[in-house]
C-alpha positions as CSV (number, residue, x, y, z in Angstrom):
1,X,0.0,0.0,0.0
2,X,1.8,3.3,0.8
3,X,4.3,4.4,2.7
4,X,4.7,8.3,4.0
5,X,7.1,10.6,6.6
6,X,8.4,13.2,7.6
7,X,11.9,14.2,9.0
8,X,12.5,17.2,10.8
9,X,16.1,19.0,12.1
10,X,18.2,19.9,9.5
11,X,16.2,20.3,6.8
12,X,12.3,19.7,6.9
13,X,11.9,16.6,4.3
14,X,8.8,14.5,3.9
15,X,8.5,11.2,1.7
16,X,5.9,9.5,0.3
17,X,5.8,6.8,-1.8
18,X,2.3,6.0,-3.5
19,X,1.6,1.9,-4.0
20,X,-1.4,2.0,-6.3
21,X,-3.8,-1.4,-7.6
22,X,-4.5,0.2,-11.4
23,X,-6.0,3.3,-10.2
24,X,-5.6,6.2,-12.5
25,X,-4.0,9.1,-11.3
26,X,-2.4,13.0,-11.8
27,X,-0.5,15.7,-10.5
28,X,-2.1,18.9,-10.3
29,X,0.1,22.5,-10.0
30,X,-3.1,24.6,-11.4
31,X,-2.6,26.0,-7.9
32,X,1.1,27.4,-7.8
33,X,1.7,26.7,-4.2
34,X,0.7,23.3,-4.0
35,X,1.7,19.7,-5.6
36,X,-1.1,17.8,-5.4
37,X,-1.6,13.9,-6.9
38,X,-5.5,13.4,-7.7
39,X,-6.6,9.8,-7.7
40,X,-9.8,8.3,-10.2
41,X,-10.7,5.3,-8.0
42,X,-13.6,5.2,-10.5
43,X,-15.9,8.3,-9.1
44,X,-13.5,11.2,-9.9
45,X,-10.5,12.7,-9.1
46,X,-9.8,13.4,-5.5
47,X,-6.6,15.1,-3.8
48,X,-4.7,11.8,-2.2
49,X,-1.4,13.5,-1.4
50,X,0.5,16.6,-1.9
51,X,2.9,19.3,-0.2
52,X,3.1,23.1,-0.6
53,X,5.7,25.8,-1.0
54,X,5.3,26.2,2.7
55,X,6.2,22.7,4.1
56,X,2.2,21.4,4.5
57,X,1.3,18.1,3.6
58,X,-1.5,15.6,3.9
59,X,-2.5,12.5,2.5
60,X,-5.2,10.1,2.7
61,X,-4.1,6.3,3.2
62,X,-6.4,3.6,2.9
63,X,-6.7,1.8,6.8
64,X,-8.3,-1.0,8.1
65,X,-12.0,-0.4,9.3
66,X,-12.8,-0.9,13.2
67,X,-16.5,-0.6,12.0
68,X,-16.8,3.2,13.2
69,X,-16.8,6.4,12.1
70,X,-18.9,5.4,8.7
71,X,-19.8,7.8,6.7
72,X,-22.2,11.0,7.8
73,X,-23.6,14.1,5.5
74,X,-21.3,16.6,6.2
75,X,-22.7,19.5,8.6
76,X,-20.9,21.9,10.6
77,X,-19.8,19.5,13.1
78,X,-19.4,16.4,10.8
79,X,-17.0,16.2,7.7
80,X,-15.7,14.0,5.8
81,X,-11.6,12.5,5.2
82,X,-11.9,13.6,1.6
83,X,-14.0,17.2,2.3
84,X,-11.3,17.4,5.0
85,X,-8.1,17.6,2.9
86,X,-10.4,19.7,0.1
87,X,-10.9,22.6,2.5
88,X,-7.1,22.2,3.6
89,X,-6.2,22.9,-0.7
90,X,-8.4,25.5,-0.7
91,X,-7.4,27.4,2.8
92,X,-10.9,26.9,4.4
93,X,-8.8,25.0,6.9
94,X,-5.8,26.7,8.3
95,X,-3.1,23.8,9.3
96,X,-1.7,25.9,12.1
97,X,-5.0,26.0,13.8
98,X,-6.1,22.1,13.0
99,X,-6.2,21.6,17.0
100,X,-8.9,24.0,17.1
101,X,-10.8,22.8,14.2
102,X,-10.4,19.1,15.1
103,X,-12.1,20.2,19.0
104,X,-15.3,21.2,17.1
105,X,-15.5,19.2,14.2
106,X,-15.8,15.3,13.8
107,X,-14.0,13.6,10.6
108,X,-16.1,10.0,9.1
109,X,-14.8,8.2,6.5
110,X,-15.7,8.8,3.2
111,X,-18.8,6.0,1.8
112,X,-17.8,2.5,1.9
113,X,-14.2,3.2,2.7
114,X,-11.6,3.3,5.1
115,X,-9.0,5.9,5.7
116,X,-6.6,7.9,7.6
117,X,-5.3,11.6,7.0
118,X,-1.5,12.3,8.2
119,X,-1.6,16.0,7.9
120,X,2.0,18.4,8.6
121,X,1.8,22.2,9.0
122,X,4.1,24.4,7.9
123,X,6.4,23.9,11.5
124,X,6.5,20.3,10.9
125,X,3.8,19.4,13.6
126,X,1.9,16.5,12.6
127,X,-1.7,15.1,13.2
128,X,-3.1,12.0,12.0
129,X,-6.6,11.7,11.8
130,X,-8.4,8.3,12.3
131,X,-12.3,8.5,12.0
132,X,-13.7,6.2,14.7
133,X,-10.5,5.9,16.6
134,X,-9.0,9.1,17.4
135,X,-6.6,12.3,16.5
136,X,-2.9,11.8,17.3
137,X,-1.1,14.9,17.6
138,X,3.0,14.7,17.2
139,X,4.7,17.9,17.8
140,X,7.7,18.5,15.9
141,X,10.3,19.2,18.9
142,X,8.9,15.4,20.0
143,X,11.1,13.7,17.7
144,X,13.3,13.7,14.7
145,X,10.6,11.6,12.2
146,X,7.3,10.7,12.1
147,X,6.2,7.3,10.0
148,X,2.5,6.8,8.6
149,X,1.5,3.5,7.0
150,X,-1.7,1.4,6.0
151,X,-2.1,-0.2,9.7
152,X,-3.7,2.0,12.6
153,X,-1.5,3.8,14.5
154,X,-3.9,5.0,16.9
155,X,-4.2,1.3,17.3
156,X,-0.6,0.9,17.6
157,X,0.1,3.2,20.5
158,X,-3.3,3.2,22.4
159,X,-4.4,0.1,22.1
160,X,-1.5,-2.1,22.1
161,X,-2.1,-3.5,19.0
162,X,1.5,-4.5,18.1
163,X,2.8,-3.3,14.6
164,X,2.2,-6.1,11.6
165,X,3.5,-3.6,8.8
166,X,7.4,-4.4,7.6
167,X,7.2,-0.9,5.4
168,X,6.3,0.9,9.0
169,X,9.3,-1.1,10.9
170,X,11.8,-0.4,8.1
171,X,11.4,2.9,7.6
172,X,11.5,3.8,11.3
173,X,14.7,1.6,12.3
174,X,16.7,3.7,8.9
175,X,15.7,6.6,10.2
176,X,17.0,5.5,13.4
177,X,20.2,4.8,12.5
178,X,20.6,7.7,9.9
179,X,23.5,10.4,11.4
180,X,21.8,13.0,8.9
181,X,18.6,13.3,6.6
182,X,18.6,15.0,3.1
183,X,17.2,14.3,0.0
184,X,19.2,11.1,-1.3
185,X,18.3,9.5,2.0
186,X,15.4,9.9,1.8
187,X,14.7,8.3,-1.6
188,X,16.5,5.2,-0.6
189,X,14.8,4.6,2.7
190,X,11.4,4.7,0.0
191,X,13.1,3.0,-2.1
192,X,14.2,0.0,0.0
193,X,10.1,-0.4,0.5
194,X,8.7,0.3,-2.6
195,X,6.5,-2.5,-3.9
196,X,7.1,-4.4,-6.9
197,X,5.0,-7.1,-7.3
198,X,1.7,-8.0,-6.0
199,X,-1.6,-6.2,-6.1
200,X,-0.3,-3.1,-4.6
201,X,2.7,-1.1,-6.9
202,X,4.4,1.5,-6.0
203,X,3.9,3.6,-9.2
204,X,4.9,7.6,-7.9
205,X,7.7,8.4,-5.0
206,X,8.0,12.1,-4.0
207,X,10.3,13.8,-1.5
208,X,9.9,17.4,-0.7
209,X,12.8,19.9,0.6
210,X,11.9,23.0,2.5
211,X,15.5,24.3,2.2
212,X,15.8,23.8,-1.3
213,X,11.5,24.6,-1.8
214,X,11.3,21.7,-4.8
215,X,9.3,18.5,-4.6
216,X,11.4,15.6,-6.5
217,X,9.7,12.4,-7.8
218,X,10.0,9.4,-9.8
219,X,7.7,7.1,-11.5
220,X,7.2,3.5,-11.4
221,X,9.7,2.8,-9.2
222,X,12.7,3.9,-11.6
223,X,14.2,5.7,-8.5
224,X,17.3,6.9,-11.2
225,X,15.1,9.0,-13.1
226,X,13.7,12.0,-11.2
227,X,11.5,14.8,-12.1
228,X,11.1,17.9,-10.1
229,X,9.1,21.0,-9.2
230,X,10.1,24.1,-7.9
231,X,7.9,26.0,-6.0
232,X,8.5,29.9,-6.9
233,X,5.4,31.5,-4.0
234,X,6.6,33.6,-1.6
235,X,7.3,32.3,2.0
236,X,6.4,35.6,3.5
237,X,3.1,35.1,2.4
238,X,2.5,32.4,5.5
């Protein structure tokens, strides 16, 4: 499935390597600031990862279903994991005030699915959001990286469910013995997971810089052949 982080002292670098079953999919730029991949699981396109100029990220990861938070009509205190990362692309949510908004407002799945939302603001604080389960909030001074997966991590570190993902353990034990983070780093430690056979492939890798303000990727797991986009907003506008 997929396989996302983010690493935070020297430079601000997040990762994410996108393990796909046939699903059509796109990058969209139409909005300067942000990188965005839109994904056609057959009822559009919908925003299922991207980064901006600024350093925020979020993504939306299939995870296994607990049997709550199904889906509910959007209100104002109910929305929905794909409305949710909509109104983050369009600034109706503001990431530095996503503890406030996450108080008041409940997030369900979207119909007949099951996901989770890691989201990063522009400081490197992360939240993942996991209807039916709960919010986990990782502050960016906490630790050097954060690691999201396909496998609950509410579960993980609430519930003592013990960890069953080998992409989760492997990224986390490189980054644990890495001295120092940058960009080639980080597309081997995706690399080393990436998926090549199966139902799941790993079909678009991206790392982002925030020194250097460029998202890199690669397609189809040729991790020699890199692409990249420079971001050219204005930090100051934050």
């Amino acid at each position: 499935m997929c396989t996302s982080f983010i690493y935070r002292e020297q430079d601000t670098i997040i990762g994410m390597n996108f393990d796909n079953d046939g699903m059509k999919y796109s990058i969209d730029t139409k909005n300067s600031n942000w990188f965005t991949v839109q994904v056609d699981g057959g009822c559009g396109k919908y925003p299922s990862f991207g980064v901006d100029c600024f350093g925020r990220f979020f993504n939306n990861l299939v995870v296994n279903s607990n049997g709550k938070g199904l889906y509910r009509r959007p209100s104002k205190k109910v929305t929905h994991t794909t409305k949710f990362i909509v109104d983050i692309l369009k600034g109706v949510i503001c990431t530095e005030n996503l503890g406030e908004y996450l108080k008041s407002v409940e997030v369900v799945n979207t119909p007949d699915s099951s996901c989770h939302n890691m989201i990063c603001d522009s400081n490197g604080n992360v939240w993942v959001v996991e209807p039916g389960r709960g919010t986990i909030i990782n502050q960016a001074k906490s630790s050097p990286f954060f690691v999201m997966t396909n496998f609950s991590l509410w579960d993980y570190l609430h519930e003592n469910v013990e960890c069953n993902c080998d992409r989760f353990k492997a990224v986390s034990s490189a980054f644990e013995k890495s001295e120092q983070v940058n960009v080639e780093t980080a597309f081997s430690i995706l690399n080393s997971v990436s998926q090549r056979n199966g139902e799941w492939i790993t079909t678009f890798s991206m790392v982002y810089s925030k020194n250097f303000n460029t998202v890199y990727y690669c397609l189809n797991g040729n991790f020699s052949e890199r692409f990249e986009y420079k971001f050219l907003c204005d930090k100051n506008e934050l």
